[in-house]
Structures are given as C-alpha cells and as structure tokens.
C-alpha positions as CSV (number, residue, x, y, z in Angstrom):
1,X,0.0,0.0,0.0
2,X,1.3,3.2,-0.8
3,X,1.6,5.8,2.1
4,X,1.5,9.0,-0.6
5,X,3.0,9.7,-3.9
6,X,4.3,13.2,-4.9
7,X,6.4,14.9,-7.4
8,X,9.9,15.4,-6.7
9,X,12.4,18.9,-7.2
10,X,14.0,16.9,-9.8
11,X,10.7,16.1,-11.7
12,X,10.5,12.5,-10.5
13,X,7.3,10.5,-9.0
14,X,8.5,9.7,-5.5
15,X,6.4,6.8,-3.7
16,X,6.6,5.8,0.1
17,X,5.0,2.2,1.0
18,X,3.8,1.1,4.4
19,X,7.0,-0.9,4.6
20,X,9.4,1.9,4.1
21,X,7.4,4.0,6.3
22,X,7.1,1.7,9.3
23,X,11.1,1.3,8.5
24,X,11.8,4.9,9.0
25,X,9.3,4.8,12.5
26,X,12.2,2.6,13.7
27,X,14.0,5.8,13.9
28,X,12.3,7.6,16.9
29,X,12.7,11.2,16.5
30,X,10.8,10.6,12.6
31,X,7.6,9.8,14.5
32,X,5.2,12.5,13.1
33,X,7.8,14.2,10.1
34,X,5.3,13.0,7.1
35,X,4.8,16.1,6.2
36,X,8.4,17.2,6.4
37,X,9.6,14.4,4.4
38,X,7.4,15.6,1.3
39,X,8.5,19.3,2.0
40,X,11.9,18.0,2.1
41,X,11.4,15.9,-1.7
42,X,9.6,18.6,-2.8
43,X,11.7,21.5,-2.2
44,X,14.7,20.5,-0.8
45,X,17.8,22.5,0.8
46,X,20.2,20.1,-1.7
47,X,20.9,16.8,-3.9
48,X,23.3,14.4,-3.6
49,X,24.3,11.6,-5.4
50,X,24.8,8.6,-3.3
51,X,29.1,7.7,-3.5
52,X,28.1,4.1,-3.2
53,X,24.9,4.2,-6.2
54,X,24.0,6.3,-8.9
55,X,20.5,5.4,-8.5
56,X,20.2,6.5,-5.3
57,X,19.9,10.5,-4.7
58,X,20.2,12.1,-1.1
59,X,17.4,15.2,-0.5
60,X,18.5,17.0,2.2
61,X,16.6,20.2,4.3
62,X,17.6,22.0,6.9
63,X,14.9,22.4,10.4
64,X,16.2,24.8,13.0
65,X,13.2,23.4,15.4
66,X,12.9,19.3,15.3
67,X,12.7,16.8,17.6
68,X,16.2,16.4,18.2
69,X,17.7,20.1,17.9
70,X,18.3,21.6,14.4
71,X,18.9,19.2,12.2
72,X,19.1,18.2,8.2
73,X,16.3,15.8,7.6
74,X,17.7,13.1,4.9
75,X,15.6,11.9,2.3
76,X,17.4,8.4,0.3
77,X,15.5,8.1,-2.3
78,X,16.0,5.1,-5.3
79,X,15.4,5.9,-8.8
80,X,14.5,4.1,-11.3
81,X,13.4,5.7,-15.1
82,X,11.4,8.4,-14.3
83,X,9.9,7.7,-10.8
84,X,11.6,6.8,-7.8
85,X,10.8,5.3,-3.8
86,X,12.1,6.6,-0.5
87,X,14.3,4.0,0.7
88,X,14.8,5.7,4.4
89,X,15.0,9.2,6.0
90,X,16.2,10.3,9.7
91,X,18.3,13.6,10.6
92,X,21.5,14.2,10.5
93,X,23.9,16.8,11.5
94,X,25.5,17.1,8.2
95,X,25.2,16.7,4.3
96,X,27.3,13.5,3.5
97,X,29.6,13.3,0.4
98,X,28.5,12.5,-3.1
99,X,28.0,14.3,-6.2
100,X,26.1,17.6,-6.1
101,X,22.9,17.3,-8.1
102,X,21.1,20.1,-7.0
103,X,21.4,23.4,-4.6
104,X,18.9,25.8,-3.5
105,X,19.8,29.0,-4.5
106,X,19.8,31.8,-1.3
C-alpha cells in the first residue's frame, strides 16, 4: 500500500509504501515528520548523489526546530526511469559526500 505519492524537485514520482514508512518509524525522532519528508522531496535545501549508487539521490533540508535540535532531515530516495521510492529518512547533523545534483539558491 502506498503511504502518498508526490512529485519530486527533480521532476520524479516519488512513492513511500507502508513498509518503508514503518522502517523509518524505527527511527524515533521521525515519528510525526510526514509532512516534512514531502516538503523535504519537494523543495529540498540540496541533492546528492549517493558515492556508493548512482541510483540512489540524497534530499536533504535544513529544520532549525525538530525533535532532536536543528537538524538536516535526509531523504534516500532510489530511482528508477522516471519515478523513484524513498528508501529511508532520519536527521542528521550534516550533508554526507556525493556528487552535487542540485542546490537551492539563497
């Protein structure tokens, strides 16, 4: 079953499924961030390309107020043609490496 599907910054159908979804519950501080994690695929702070797969693309945004403290919320997303699925997303303290994609302009 799919949890929402929405159009990506990069122009891409992004699904979440109820297994991916109950995945990223496993991280605690994600517990009520749905929203966020569409705002963040949506309109992201920046892109990544994963180092380890070119399929995979990193979203990252920026939330001075989370759960946790300020923190980036990641995104990993897996494409695939023109749609892709969210793999996972938590926060982080950082952007990791990988190729830029795509940056917000300030």
């Amino acid at each position: 079953m799919v949890v929402f599907k929405i159009f990506s910054k990069m122009g891409k159908a992004v699904s979440l499924d109820e297994d991916r979804w109950r995945h990223i519950l496993n991280h605690p501080e994600m517990k009520d961030q749905l929203d966020r994690i569409k705002e963040t695929v949506m309109n992201p702070y920046e892109v990544r390309e994963s180092t380890h797969d070119p399929s995979i693309l990193l979203f990252y945004k920026l939330y001075e107020e989370t759960p946790v403290t300020e923190k980036y919320l990641l995104v990993v997303i897996k494409t695939q043609n023109r749609e892709g699925f969210i793999v996972t997303a938590f926060s982080t303290d950082k952007v990791k490496k990988g190729g830029l994609i795509w940056k917000k302009n300030h």
